[in-house]
N, C-alpha and C positions, 0 to 999 in steps of 0.2 A: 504494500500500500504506500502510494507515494503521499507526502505533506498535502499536497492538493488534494487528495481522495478521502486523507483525515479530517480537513476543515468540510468538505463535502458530507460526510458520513454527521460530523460533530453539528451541523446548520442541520441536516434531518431530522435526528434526534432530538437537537435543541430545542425545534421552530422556530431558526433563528434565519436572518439573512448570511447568505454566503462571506458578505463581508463582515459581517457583524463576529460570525463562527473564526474566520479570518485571525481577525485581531486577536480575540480570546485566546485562540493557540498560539499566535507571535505571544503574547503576555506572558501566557502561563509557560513558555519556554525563553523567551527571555528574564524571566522571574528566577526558574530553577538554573538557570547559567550565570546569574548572579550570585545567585547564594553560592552556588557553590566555587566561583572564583574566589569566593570571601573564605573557601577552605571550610561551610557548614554544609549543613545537608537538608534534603529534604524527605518528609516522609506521610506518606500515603498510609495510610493504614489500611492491612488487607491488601494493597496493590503492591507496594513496593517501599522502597529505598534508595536517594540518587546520592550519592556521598562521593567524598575522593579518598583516595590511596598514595601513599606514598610508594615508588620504587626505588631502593637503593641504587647506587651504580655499582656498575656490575662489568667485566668481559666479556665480551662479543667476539664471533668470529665473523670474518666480512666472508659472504660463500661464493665469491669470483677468486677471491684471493688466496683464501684460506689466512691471510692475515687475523691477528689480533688487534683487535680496537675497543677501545674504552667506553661502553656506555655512558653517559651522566644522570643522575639521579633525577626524578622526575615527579610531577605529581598528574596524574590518572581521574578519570572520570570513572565512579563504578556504580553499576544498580543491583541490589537484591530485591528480586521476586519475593512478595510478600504469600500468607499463605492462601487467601483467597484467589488471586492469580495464579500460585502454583495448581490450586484443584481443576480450576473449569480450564486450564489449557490443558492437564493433564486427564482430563472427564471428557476432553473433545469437544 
């Protein structure tokens, strides 16, 4: 499902205008890209969990080269599937 097909799907649902559904999904995902630039999280209850991670650095291998190279330490975007989400995609 592309971004367009969710604000289409989310205007049905809603009974909202296409643009109106629009906005709401720019919001509510410029919202959750905030927070979690700020390094907090957000969380749905029953849906989920959008937090970050930290990854150490770490050695790489480059695989054209077979060279070693240094990763740098990084911070990650992660979601945990909360448990109401894990049933009904796992129920089908």
């Amino acid at each position: 499902m592309t971004k367009q097909e969710f604000v289409d799907a989310v205007a049905g649902r809603a009974g909202m205008s296409k643009s109106e559904a629009a906005k709401a999904v720019d919001a509510v995902l410029d919202t959750i890209t905030a927070t979690l630039g700020r390094r907090d999280s957000v969380t749905f209850t029953g849906f989920g969990k959008f937090s970050t991670s930290d990854r150490a650095a770490r050695m790489g291998v480059n695989p054209r080269t077979g060279e070693k190279v240094m990763i740098q330490a990084t911070t990650v975007p992660k979601f945990s599937a909360g448990s109401s989400l894990k049933s009904s995609v796992k129920g089908g």
